[in-house]
N, C-alpha and C positions, 0 to 999 in steps of 0.2 A: 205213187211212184214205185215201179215195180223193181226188189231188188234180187241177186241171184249170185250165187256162189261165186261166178268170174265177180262182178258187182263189186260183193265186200272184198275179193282180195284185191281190186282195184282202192278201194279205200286205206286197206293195210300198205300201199304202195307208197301212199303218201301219212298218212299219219306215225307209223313206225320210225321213218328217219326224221318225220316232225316232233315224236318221242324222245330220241337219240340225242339230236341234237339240244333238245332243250333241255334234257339230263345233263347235258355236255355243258352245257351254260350255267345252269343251277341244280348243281349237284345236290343241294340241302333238300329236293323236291321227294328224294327216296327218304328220308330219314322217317316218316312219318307216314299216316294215313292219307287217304286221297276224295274227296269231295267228287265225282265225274256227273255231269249229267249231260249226256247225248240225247236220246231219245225223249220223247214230251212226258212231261209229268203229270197226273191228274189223269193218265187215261187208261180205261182199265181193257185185257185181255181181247181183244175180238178176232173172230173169225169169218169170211165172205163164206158163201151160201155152197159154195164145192168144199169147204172145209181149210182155204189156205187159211195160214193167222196172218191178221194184220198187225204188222210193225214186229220188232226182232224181242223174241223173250230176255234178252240180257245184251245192254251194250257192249260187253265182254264181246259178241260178234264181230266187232269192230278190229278187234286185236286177232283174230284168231281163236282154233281151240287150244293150241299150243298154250298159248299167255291167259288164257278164261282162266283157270285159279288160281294163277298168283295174282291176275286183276281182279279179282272177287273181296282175295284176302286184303287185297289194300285199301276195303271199300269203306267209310266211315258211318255212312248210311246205305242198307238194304237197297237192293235194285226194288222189290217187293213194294217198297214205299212208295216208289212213283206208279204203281197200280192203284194204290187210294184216288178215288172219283170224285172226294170231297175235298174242296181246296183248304179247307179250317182243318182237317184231319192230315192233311198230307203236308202241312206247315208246322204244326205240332210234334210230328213225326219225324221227321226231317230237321228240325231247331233241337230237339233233343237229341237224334244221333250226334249231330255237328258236336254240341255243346259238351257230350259226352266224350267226344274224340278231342280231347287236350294235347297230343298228339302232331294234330291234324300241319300238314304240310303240305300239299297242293291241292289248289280246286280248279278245275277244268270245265268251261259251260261257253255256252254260244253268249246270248245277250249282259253284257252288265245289270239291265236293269231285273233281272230273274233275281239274284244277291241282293239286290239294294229292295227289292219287294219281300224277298225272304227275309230279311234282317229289320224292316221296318213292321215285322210282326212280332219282333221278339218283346218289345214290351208293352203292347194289347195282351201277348199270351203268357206274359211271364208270372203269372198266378197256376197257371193250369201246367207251365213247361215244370215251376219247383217243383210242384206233387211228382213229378215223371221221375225228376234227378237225386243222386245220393248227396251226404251231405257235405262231402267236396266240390263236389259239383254246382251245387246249390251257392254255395259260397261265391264262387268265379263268376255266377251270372249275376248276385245280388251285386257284388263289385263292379263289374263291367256296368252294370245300367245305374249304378248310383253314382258313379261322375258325368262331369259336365255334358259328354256325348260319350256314345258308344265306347267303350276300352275295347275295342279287338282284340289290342293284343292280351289283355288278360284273358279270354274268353281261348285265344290259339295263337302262346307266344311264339311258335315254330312253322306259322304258317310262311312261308318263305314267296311264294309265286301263287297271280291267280291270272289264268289263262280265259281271256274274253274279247269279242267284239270291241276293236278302238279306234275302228274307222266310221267316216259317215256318219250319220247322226245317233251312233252308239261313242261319239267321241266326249260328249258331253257328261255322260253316265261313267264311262270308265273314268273322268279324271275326278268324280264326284266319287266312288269307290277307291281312286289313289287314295286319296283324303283321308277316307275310314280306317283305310288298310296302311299306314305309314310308313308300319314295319314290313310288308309287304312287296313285291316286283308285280306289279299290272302289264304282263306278257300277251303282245297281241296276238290275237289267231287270224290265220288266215281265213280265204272264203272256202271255209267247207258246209258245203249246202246239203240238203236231204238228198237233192240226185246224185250227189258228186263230190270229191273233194279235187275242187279247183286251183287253190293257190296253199302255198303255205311257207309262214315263216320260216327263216333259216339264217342262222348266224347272229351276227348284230349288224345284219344289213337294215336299210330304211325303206324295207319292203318286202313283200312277199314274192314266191317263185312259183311259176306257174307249173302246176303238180302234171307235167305232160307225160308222166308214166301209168296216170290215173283215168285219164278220157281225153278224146279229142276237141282241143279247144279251138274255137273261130272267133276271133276279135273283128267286131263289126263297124267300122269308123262312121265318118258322121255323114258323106257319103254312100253309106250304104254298104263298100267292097267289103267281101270275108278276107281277113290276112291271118297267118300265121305269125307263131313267136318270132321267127325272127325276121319279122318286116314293120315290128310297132316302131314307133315314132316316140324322143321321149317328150313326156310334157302332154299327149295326145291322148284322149275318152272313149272306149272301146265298150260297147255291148255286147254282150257274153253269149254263146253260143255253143252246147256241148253236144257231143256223143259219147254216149259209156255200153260198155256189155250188157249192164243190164239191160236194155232196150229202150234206151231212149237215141232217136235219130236226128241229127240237128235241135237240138231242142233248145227254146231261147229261156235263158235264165230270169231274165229282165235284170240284170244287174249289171252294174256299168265300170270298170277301172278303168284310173289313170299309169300311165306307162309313167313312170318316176327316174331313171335310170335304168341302168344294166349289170349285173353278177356274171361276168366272163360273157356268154354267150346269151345267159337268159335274161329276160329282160323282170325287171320289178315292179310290181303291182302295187295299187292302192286302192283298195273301196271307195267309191264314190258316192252310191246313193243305188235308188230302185230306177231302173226308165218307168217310162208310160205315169206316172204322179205327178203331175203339173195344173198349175192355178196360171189361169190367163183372164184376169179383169178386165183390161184394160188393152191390152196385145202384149204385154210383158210377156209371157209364157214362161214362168220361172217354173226350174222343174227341182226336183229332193235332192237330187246331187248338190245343185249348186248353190240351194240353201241351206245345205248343212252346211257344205264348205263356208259359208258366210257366218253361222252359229257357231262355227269351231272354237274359233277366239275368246271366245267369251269365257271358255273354262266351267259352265254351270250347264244342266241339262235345261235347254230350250226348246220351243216350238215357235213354229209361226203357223198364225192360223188366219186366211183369207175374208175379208168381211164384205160385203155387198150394199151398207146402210153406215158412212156412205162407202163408196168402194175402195178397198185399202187391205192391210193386213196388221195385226194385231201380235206382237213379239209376248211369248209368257217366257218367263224365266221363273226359275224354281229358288234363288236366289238373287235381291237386288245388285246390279252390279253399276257400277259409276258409268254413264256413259255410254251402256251398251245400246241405247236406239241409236246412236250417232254412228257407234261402229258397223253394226249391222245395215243401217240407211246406206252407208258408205258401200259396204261388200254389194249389197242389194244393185247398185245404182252402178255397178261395172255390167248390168246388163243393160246395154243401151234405152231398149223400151222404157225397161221401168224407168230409168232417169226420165225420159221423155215424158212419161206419164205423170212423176210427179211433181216436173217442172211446169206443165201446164197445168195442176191441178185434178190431171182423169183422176190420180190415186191421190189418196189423203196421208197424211204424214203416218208414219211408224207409230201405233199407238204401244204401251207398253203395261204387262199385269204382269204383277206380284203372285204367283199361285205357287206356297210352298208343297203344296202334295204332286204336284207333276208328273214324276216317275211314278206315285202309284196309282194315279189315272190316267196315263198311258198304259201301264200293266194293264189296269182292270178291261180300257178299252177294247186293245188286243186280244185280251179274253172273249169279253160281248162278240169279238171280228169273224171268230170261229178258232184264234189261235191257241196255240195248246203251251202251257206252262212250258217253259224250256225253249222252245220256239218261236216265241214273243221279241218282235223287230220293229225299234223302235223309229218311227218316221221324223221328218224334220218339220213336215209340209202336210198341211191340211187344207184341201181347194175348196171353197166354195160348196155348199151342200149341206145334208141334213146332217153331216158329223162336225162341221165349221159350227153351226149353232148352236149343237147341245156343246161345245169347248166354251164358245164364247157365252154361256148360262150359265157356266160354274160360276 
């Protein structure tokens, strides 16, 4: 994705009063240190063969050179860190800056589930994090992991806000991270992607705003037409479609929102899901939006995963929940096919697995996909194919 000086300050157009305003809302966010991670972690320095560097030396670019040191000074862990190429070194690394910033007040990352795989290494590493920590230090973690689950807040009684992914099938992970974080505010982000930042919270509205100071956006209906902000529809599914300075020309995001309402003129957004990921057994053709939306409910990080033997799909949940094949069945079955299909029998009933490690093999998958720490998005929907099998072997 090629980026360029217009580019980022296109990004500053939208993140700065996305800043503002959520200063504006939780003030307690300044009192402390700051957790950011923008760019991928795990990947170290490189450069293409004329000599440009790949990807930005310090997400401080994001803000500006203006704001780059007093964003540096707020930093709890080292940008430096996420150049470590080894994922056991760069968790290590990164669990001791956190644990050392007692401090700590905002943390700001795209996926939930990046936190919930970071924190579910703290106690595999917490023999090797002691050696690291002073003996205050030491103390807050041996506390924190010696009750019944995680104590966050002794670990970071002042962490006030954490800004993540809590739409679409990152809904189930952010309310599994409410859980952790109590003391906590799970503030959603909007769609701000590597090309662009597309949407973004604003207020205590029930939606995001489309960032049209930041690239040109085309909302693609189901139809086919391009429309503009102010011709969506509310209630209506829109595939995404940008232009930015940097040099991307129509470019399709593959990402889909629901138009939710309106903020004066602008119209409010909701993540949906990815387009083009769909499982069609049977002629269901269910696609990741609309079973995430079906997995919402459930409150725990799910998956559904498509089987072939006999043909059907397979619900995991990361937690047993009372009743969750009947609710999902139900969501599932507002797609006409699939009713059809499993009232005649093509598809076989909603099978259901107990797999408590879920989110960190999703993680680890993502990784094997080619994706990179921090950049890791987690699906609802898995079709048919050699990644349905190796799910359905765990």
């Amino acid at each position: 994705i090629p980026y360029t000086q217009l580019g980022l300050a296109d990004f500053r157009a939208a993140v700065l009063p996305w800043l503002g305003d959520l200063i504006a809302r939780r003030p307690a966010i300044t009192k402390g240190r700051a957790y950011v991670t923008v760019s991928p972690a795990t990947r170290g320095l490189r450069t293409t063969a004329g000599g440009l560097s790949i990807g930005l030396g310090s997400d401080a670019a994001y803000l500006g050179e203006e704001l780059a040191p007093a964003f540096a000074a707020l930093l709890a862990v080292s940008p430096a860190v996420a150049a470590l190429k080894d994922v056991g070194e760069w968790q290590l690394a990164t669990l001791a800056g956190l644990i050392a910033a007692e401090d700590l007040s905002f943390v700001s990352l795209w996926s939930p589930t990046y936190l919930l795989a970071l924190l579910g290494a703290l106690e595999p590493k917490a023999e090797e994090l002691l050696a690291l920590l002073n003996s205050a230090q030491r103390r807050r973690l041996e506390s924190a992991l010696a009750a019944r689950k995680l104590d966050t807040e002794r670990l970071w009684p002042s962490l006030d806000c954490i800004s993540c992914w809590c739409d679409g099938a990152s809904a189930g992970y952010a309310r599994q991270l409410g859980e952790m974080f109590p003391h906590s505010q799970i503030d959603p982000k909007g769609l701000l992607a590597t090309e662009a930042a597309v949407t973004v919270p604003w207020r205590t509205l029930a939606g995001a705003v489309p960032a049209i100071g930041s690239c040109v956006i085309e909302f693609h209906d189901s139809t086919g037409q391009a429309l503009l902000c102010d011709s969506l529809r509310e209630g209506e599914v829109y595939r995404l479609v940008i232009t930015t300075r940097s040099g991307l020309y129509r470019y399709d995001l593959g990402d889909r929102v629901e138009c939710t309402g309106w903020a004066g003129a602008a119209p409010l957004l909701r993540f949906i899901g990815r387009a083009g990921v769909t499982s069609d057994l049977a002629g269901e053709k269910l696609d990741d939006g609309f079973v995430a939306a079906a997995l919402t409910g459930l409150g725990v990080p799910a998956l559904l995963v498509a089987r072939t033997e006999p043909p059907g799909y397979v619900l995991m949940l990361q937690e047993p929940i009372e009743r969750a094949g009947d609710q999902v069945e139900a969501s599932l079955a507002n797609n006409p096919h699939y009713a059809y299909a499993r009232r005649i029998g093509q598809l076989a009933p909603l099978q259901l697995i107990h797999n408590p490690h879920l989110s960190a093999q999703l993680t680890r998958s993502g990784l094997e996909r080619g994706q990179r720490m921090g950049d890791l998005k987690p699906v609802a929907l898995v079709p048919a194919g050699s990644a349905a099998k190796d799910w359905l072997a765990l």
